[in-house]
Backbone bond lengths (Angstrom), bond angles and torsions (degrees), N, CA, C in turn:
res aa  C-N    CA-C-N  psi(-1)  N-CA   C-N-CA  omega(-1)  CA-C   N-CA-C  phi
1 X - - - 1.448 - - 1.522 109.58 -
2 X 1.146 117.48 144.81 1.831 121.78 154.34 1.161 121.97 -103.23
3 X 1.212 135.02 145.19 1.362 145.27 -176.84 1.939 113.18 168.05
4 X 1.013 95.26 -137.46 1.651 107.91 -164.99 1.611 99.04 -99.39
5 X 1.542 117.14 162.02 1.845 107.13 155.78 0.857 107.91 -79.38
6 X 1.159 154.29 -19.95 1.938 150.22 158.90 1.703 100.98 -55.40
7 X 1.559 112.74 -69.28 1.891 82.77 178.80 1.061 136.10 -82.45
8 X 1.951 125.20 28.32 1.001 131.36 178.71 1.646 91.39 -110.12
9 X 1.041 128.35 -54.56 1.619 127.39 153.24 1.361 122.25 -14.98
10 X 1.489 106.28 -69.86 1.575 107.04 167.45 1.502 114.15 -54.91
11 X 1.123 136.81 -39.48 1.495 121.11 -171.95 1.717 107.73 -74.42
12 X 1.634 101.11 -39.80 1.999 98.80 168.93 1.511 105.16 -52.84
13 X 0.950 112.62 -53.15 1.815 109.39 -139.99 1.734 107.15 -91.60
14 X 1.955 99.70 -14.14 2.065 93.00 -177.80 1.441 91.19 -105.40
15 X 1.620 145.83 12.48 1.193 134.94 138.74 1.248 144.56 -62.37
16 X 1.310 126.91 135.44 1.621 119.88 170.36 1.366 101.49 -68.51
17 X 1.420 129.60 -56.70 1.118 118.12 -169.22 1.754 109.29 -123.90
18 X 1.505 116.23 106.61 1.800 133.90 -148.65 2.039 89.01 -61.32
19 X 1.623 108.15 132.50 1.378 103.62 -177.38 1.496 123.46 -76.13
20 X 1.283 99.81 18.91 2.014 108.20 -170.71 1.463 100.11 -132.31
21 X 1.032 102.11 153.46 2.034 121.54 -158.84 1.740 69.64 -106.99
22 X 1.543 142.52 -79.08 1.250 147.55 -117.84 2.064 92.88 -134.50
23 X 1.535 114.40 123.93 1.181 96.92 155.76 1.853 119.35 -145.65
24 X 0.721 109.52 -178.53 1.687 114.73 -165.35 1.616 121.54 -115.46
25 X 1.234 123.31 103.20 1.423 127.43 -164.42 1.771 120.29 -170.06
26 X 1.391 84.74 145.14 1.900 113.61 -168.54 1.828 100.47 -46.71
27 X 1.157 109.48 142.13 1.397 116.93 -172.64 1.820 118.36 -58.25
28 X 1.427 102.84 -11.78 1.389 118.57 -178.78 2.288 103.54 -84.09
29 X 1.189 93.53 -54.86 1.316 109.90 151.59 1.799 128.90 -25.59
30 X 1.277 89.02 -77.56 1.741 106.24 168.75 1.326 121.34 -45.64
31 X 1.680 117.38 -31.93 1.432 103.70 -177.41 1.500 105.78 -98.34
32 X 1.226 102.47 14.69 2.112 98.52 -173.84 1.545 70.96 -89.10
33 X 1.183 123.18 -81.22 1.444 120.70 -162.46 1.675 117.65 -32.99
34 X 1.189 104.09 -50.65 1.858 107.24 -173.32 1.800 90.45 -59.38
35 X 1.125 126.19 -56.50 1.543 120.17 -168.66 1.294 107.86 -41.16
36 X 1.457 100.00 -53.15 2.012 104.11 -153.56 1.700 83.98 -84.42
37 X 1.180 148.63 11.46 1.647 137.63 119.67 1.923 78.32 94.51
38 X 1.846 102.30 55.04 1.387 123.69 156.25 1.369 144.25 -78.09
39 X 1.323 82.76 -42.10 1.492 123.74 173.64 1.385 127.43 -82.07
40 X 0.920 119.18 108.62 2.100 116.59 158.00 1.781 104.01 -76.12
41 X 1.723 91.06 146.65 1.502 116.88 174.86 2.149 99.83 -50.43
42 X 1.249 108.45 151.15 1.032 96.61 161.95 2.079 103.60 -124.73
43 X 1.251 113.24 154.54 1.227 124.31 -174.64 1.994 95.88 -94.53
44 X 1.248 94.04 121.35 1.604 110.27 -171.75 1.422 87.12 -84.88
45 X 1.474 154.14 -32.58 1.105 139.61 -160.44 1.937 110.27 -72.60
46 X 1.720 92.16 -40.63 1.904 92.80 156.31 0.742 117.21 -91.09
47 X 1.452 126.09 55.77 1.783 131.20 143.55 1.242 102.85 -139.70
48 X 1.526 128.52 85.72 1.905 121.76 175.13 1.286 109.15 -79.19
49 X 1.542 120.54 -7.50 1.854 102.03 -173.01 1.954 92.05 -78.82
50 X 1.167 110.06 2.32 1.876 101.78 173.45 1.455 100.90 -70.83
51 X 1.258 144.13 -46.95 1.305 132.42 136.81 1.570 130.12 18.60
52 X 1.049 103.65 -70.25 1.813 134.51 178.57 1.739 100.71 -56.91
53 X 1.300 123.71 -76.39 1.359 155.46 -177.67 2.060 97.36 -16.04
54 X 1.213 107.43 124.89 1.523 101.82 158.13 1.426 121.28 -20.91
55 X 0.934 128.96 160.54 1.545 142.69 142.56 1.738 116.62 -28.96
56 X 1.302 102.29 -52.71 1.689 113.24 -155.61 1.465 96.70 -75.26
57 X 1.702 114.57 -38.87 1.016 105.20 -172.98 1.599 118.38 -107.87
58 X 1.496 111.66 32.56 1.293 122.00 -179.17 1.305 98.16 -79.97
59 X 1.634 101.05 -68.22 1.888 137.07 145.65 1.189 108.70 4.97
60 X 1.659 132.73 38.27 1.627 124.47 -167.69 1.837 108.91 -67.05
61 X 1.630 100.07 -35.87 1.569 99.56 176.71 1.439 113.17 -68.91
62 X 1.462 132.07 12.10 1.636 122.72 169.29 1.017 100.27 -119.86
63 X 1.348 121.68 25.42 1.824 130.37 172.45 1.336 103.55 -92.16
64 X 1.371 153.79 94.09 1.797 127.45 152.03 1.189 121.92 -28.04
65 X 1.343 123.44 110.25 1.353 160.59 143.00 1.651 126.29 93.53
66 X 2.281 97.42 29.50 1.379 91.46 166.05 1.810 126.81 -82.59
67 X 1.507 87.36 -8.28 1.599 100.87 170.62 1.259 127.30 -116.71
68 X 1.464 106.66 154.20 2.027 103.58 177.50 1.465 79.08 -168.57
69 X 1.844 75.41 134.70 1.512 112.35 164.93 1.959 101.79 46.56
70 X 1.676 97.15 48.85 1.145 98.60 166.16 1.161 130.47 66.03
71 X 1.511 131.41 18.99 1.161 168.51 152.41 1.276 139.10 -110.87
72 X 1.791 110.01 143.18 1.571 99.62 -159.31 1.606 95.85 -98.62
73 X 1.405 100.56 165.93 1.438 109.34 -177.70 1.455 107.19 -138.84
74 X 1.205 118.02 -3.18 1.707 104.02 -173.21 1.802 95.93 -169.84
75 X 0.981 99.15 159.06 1.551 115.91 -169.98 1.524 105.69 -132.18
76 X 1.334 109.67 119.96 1.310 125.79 179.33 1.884 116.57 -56.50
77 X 1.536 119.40 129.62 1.283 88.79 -179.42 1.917 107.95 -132.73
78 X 1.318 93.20 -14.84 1.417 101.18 -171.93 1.711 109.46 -168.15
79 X 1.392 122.40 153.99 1.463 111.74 176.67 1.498 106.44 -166.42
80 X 0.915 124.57 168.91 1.545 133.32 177.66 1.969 114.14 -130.06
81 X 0.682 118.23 157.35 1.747 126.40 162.60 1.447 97.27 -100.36
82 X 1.445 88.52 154.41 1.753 100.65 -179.30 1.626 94.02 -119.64
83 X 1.542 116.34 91.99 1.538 106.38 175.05 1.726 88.85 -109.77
84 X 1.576 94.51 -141.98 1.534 123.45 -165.06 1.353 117.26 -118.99
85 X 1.614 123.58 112.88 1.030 136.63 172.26 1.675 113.45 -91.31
86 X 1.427 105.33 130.49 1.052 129.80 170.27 1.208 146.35 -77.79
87 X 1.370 161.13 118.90 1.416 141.18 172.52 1.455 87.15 -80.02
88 X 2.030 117.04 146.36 0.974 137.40 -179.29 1.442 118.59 -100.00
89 X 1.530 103.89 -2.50 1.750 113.52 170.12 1.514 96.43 -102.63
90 X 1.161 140.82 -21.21 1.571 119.50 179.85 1.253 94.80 -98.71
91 X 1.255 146.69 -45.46 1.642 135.13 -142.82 1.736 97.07 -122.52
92 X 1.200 110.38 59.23 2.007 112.87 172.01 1.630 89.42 -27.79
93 X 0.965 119.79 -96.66 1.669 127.95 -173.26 1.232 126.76 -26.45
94 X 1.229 148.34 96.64 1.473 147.26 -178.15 1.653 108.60 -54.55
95 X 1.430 103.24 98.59 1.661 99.82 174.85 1.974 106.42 -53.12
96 X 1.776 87.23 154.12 1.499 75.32 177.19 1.608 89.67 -144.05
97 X 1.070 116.45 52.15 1.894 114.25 154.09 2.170 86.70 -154.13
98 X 1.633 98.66 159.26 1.348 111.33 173.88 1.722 106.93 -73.58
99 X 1.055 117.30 -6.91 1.502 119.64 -179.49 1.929 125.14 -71.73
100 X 1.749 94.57 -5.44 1.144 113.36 159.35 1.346 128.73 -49.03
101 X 1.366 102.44 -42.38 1.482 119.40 176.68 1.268 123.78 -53.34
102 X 1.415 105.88 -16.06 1.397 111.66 -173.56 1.730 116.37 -99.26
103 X 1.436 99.31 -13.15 1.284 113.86 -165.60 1.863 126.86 -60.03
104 X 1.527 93.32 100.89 1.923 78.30 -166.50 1.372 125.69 -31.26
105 X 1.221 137.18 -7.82 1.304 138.37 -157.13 1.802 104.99 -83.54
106 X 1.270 96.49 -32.96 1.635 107.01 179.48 1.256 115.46 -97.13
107 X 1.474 127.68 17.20 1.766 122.89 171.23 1.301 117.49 -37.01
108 X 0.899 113.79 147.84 1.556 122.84 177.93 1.570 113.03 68.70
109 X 1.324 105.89 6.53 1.732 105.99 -168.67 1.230 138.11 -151.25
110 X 1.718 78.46 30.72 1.690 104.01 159.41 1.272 116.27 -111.71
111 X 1.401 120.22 141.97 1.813 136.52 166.87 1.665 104.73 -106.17
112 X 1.190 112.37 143.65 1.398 129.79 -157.28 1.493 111.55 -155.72
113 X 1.429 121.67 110.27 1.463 126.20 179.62 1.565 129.26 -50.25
114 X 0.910 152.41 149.65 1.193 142.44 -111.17 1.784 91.56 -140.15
115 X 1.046 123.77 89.30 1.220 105.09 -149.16 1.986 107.28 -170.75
116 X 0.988 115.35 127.17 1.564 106.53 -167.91 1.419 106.23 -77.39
117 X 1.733 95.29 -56.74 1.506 113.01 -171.61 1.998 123.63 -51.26
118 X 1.538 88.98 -43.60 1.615 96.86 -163.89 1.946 87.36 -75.36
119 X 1.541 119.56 -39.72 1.308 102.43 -167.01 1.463 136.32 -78.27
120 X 1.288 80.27 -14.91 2.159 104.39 153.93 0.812 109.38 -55.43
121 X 1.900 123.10 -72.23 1.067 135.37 -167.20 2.041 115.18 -42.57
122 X 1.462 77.51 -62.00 1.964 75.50 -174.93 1.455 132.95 -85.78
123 X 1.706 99.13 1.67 1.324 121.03 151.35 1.639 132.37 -60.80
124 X 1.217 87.14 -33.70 1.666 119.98 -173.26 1.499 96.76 -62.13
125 X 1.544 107.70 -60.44 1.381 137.33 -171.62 1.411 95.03 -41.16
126 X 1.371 107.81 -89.27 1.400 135.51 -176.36 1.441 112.51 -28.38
127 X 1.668 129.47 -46.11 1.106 128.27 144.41 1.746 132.79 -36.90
128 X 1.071 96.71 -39.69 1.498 109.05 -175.34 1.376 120.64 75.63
129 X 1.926 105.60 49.88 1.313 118.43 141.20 1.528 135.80 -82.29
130 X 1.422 120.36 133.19 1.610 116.29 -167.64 1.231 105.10 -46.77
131 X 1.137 140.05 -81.92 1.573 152.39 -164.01 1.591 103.83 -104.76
132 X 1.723 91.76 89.01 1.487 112.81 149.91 2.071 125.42 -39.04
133 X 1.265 95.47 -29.35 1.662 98.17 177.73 1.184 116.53 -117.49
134 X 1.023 112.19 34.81 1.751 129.03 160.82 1.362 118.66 -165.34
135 X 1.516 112.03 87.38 1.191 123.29 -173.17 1.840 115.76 -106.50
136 X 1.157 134.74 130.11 1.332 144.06 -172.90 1.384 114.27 -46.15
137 X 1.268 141.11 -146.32 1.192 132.17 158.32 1.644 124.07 -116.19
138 X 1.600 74.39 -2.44 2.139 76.78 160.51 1.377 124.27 -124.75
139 X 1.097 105.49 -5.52 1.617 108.88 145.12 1.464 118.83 -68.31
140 X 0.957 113.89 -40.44 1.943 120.59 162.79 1.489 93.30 -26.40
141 X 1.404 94.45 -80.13 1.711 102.98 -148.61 1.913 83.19 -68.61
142 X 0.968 161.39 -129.39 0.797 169.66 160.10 1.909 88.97 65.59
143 X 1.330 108.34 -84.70 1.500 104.01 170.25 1.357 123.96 -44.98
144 X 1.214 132.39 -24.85 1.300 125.60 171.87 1.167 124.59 -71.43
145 X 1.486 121.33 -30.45 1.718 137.53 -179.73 1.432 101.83 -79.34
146 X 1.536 116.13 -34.47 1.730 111.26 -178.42 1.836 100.80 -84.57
147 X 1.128 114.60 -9.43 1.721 108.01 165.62 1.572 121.65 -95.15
148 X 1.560 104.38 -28.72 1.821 118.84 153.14 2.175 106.44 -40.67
149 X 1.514 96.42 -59.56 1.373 103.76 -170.45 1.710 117.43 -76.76
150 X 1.339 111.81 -8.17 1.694 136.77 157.10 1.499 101.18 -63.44
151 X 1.298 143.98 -40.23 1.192 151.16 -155.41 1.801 87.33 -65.21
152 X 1.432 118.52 -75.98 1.161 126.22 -174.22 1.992 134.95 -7.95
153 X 1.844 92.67 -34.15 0.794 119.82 -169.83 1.908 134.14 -106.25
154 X 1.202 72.77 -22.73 1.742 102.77 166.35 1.442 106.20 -59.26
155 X 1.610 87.70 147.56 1.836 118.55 175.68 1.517 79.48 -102.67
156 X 1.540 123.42 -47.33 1.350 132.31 -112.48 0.958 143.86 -164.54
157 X 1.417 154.97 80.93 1.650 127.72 167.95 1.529 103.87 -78.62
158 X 1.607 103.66 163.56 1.390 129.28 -176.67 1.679 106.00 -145.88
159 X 1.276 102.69 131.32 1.443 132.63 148.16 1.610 130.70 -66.21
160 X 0.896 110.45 -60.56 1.704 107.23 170.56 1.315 119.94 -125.94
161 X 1.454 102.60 173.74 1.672 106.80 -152.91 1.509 105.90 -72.68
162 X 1.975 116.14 -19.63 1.357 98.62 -170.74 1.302 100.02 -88.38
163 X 1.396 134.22 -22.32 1.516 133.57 -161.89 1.626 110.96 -62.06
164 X 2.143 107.34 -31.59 0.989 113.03 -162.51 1.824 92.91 -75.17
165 X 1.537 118.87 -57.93 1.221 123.76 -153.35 1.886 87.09 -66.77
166 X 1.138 156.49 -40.66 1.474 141.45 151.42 1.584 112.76 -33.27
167 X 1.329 141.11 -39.65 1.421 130.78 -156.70 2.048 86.28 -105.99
168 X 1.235 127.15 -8.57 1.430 135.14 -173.95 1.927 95.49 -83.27
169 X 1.153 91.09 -58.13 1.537 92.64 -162.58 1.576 97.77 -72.00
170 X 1.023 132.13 -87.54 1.439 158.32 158.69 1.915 101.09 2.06
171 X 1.483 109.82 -31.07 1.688 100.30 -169.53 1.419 99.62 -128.14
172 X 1.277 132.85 5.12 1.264 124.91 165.62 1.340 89.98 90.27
173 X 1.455 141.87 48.25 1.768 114.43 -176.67 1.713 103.75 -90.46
174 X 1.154 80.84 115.71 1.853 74.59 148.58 1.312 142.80 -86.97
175 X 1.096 130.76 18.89 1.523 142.22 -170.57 1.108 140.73 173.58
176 X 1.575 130.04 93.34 1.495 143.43 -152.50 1.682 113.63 -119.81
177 X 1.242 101.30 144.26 1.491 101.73 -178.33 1.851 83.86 -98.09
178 X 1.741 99.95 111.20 1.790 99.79 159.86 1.282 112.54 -82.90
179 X 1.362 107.12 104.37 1.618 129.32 138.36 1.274 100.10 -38.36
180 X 1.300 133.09 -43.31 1.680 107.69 -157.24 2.115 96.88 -116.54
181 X 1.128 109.78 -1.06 1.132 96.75 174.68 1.696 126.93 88.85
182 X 1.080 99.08 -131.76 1.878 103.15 -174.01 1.777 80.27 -87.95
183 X 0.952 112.11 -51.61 1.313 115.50 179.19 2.119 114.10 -20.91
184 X 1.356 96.28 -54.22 0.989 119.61 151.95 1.952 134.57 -38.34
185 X 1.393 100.10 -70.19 1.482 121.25 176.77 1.707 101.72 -60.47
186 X 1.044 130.37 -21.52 1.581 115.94 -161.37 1.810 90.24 -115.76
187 X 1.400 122.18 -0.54 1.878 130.46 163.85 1.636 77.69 -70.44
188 X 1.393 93.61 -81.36 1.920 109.64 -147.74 2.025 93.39 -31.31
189 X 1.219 119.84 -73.90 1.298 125.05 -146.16 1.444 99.44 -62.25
190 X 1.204 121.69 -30.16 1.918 133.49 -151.60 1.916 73.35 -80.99
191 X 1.699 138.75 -37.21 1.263 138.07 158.30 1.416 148.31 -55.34
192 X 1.852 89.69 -13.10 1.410 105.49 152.89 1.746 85.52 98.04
193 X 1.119 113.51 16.17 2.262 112.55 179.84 1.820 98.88 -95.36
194 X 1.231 117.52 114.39 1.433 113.40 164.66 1.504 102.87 -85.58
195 X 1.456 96.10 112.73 1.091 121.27 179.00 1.752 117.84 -130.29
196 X 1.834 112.73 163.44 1.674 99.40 -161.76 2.089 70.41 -130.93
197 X 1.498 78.88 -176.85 1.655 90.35 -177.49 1.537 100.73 -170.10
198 X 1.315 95.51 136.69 1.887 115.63 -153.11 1.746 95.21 -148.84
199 X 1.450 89.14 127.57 2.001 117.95 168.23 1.559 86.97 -84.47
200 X 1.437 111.90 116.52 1.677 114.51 156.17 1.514 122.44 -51.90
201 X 1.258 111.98 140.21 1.243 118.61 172.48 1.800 125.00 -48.96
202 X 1.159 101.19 -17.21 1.502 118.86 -179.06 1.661 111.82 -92.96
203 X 1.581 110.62 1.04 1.792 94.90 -169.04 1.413 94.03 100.38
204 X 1.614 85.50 140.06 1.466 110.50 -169.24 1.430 110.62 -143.75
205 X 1.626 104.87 111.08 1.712 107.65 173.46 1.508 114.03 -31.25
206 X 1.354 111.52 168.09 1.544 108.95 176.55 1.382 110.91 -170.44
207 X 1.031 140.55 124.03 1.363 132.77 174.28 1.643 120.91 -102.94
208 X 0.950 115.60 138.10 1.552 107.98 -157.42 2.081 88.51 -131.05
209 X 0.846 133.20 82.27 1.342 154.11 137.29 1.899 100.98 -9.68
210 X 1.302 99.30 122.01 1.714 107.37 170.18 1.598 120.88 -157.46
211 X 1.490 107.20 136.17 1.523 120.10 172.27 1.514 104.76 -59.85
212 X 1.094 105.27 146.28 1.921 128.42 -175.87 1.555 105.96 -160.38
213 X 1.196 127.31 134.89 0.980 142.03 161.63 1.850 136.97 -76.90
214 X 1.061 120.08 102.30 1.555 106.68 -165.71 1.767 116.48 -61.19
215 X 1.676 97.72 159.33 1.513 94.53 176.40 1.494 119.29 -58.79
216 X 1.347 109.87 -2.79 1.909 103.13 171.54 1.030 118.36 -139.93
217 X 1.649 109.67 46.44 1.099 122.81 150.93 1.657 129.79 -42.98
218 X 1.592 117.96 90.05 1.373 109.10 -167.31 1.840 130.92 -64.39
219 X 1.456 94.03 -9.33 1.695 106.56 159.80 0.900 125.23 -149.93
220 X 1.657 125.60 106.56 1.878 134.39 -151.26 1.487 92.37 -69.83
221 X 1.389 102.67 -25.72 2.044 98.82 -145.95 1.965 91.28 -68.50
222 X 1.852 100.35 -39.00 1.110 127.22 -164.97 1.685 103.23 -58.47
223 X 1.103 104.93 -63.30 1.620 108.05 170.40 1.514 117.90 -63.62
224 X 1.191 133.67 2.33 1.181 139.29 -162.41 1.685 89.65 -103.97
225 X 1.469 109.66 -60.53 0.827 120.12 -176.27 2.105 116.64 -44.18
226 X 1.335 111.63 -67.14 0.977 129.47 177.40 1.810 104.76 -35.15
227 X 1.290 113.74 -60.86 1.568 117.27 -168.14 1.143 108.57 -54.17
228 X 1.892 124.48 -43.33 1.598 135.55 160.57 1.323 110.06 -23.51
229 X 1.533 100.52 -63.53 1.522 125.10 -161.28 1.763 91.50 -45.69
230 X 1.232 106.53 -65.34 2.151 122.78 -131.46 2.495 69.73 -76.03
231 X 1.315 102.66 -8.84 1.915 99.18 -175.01 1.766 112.99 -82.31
232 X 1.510 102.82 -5.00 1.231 112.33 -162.13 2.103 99.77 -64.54
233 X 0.991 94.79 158.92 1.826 94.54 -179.65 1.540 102.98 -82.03
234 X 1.217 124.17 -4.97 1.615 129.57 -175.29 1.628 99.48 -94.84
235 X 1.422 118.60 -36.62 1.370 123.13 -164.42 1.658 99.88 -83.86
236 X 1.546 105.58 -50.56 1.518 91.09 -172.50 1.347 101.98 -96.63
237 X 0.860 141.20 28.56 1.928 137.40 157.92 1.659 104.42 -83.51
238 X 0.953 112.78 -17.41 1.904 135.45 172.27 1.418 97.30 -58.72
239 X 1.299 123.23 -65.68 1.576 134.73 -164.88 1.283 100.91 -50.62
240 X 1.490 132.45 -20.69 1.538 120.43 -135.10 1.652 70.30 -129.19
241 X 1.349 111.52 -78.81 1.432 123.20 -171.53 2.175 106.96 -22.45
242 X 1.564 100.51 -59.80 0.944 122.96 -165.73 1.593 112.45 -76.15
243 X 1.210 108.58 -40.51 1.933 120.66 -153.28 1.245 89.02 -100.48
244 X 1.238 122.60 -60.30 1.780 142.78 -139.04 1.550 105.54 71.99
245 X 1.470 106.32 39.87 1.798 112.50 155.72 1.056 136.69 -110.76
246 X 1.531 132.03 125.16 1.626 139.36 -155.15 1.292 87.68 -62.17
247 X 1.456 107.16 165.86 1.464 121.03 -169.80 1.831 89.67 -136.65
248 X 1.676 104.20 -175.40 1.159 82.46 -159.78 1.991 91.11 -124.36
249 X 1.164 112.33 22.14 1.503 124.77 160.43 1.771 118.55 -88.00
250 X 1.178 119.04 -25.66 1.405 118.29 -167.56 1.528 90.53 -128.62
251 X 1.392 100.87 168.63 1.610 120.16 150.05 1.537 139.24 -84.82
252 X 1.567 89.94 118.93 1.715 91.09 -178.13 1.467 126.38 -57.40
253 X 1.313 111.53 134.01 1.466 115.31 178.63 1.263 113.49 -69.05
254 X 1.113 147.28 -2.92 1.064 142.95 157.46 1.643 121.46 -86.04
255 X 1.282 103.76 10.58 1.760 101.61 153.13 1.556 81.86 82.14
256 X 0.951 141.49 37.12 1.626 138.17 164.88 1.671 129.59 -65.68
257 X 1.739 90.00 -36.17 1.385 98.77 -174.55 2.010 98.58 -77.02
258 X 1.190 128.43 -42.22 1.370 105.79 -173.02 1.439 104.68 -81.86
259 X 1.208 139.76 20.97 1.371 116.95 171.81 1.334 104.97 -124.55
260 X 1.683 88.48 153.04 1.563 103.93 -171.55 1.475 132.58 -61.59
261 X 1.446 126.77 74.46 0.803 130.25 173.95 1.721 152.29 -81.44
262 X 1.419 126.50 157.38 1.741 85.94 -152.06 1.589 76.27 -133.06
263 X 1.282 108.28 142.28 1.838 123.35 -175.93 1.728 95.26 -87.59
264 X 1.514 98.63 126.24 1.341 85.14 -173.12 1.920 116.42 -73.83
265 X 1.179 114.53 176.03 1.429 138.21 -167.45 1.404 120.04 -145.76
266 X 1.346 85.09 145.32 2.216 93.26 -169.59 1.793 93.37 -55.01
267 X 1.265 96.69 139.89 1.658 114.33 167.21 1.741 120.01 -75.94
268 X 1.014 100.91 145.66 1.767 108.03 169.94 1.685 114.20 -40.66
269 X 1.274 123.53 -39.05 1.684 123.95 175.19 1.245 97.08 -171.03
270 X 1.393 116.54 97.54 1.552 133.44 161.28 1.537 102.01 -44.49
271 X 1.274 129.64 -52.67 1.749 133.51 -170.93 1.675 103.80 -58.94
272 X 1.190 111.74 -47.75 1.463 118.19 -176.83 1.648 109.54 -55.65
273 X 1.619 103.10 -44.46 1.879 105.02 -172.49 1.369 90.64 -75.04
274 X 1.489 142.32 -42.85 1.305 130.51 -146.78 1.747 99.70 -86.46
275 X 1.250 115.42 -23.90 1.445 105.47 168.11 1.724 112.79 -79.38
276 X 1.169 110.02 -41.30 1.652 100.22 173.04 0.866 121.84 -36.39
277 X 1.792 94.13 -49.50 2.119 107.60 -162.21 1.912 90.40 -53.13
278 X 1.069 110.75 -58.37 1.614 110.36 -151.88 1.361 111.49 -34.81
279 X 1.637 92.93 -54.01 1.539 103.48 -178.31 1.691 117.68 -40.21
280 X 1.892 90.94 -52.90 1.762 80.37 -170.33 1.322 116.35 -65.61
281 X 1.426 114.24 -37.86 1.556 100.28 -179.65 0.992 140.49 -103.70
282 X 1.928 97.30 40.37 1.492 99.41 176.83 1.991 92.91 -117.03
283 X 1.780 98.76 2.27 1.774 94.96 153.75 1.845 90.72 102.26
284 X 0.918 135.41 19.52 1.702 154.47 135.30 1.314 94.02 8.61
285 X 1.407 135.91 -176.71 1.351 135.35 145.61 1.585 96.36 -132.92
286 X 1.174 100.96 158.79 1.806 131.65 -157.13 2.266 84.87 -48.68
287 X 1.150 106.13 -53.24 1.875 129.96 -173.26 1.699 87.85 -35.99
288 X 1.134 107.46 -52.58 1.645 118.91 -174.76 1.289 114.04 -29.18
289 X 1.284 109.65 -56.30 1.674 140.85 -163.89 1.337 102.91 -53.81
């Protein structure tokens, strides 16, 4: 299926019995499922193309929440960073913190993903709090007034990757927080936008996408099999060839593997960011807060 992680959530979690043997999801994702006891263990020995796979992502126990209680639950398959794309005729200089975004120089000519979680998160960052996904309750508000004062600067929020690379070309933007990443950079350019793309010096969101098997999975060997399969160097050279998304056998050309990147993780109160978000971007005033 395609859709959202909320309506793929809803179809796991309001079933007695979940309608997918095999499913695919962000490492923040994976541990809602392993908790609510969604997931079956998977046996890494029937999957050898994990073999193939980088180092980092062999490494499933230095992943947050592909393991519990000493067991694997999900297999890494592909991921992106969510940094900052540039126009290369307004910004000569490659910004190198997300705090660019804020910079009066670019009013009117920033696009910004639409999004509670990620804009906490890399707000958080940008502040220079340790753990972007567990923030106190005055760092909350604290991040919410520095995304109130983000408003200033906006063309825009965007939802999907083509709406953004249309409101990029079309408005002159110089400066976007990619939600979608390189994923992103190879829309914009394939559009004819010379554009650059930079991991902030502060840490860089990242979503790292993984196969898991459900608890009623009616053939493990069968689903075991499949995740091997989607591991093959023919299958995921597709992602990159096709998407412009790192895979997790080779190295991304976009310099992904040395920068500090952080797999995202369930937040302190998703309800709390998703009511903030509303406020700010339905144009709140700072008093609100």
């Amino acid at each position: 299926m395609r859709g959202s992680d909320e309506s793929l959530w809803s179809k796991m979690h309001g079933a007695a019995n979940p309608p997918y043997d095999v499913l695919a999801a962000n490492t923040a994702e994976i541990q809602r499922y392993t908790q609510d006891r969604l997931l079956a263990p998977l046996d890494p020995a029937a999957i050898p193309n994990v073999r193939n796979q980088l180092p980092r992502f062999r490494a499933v126990s230095n992943i947050p929440g592909l393991t519990r209680n000493g067991k694997v639950y999900a297999i890494p398959f592909t991921y992106s960073s969510m940094g900052l794309i540039y126009d290369r005729h307004q910004i000569k200089e490659a910004p190198h913190s997300m705090s660019a975004l804020w910079d009066p120089r670019y009013r009117g000519k920033v696009l910004d993903f639409d999004s509670a979680q990620h804009n906490f998160s890399f707000t958080a960052l940008t502040l220079g709090y340790p753990n972007p996904f567990q923030l106190t309750k005055a760092q909350t508000k604290v991040v919410a007034l520095k995304l109130v004062d983000l408003r200033r600067n906006l063309l825009s929020y965007y939802s999907l990757p083509e709406d953004a690379t249309a409101l990029f070309v079309q408005h002159k933007v110089a400066l976007m927080f990619g939600n979608y990443g390189t994923q992103q950079v190879a829309s914009l350019r394939k559009a004819g936008a010379d554009v650059g793309y930079v991991m902030p010096d502060e840490g860089t969101l990242a979503w790292l996408d993984c196969w898991a098997m459900t608890r009623t999975a009616a053939n493990q060997k069968l689903a075991e099999a499949w995740i091997d399969y989607m591991l093959e160097p023919g299958v995921s050279g597709l992602l990159t060839q096709r998407q412009g998304l790192a895979n997790t056998l080779t190295d991304s050309p976009a310099g992904e593997a040395q920068a500090h990147l952080l797999w995202l993780q369930p937040v302190e109160d998703s309800r709390v960011r998703e009511q903030l978000w509303r406020k700010i971007a339905s144009g709140d005033r700072p008093e609100a807060f």
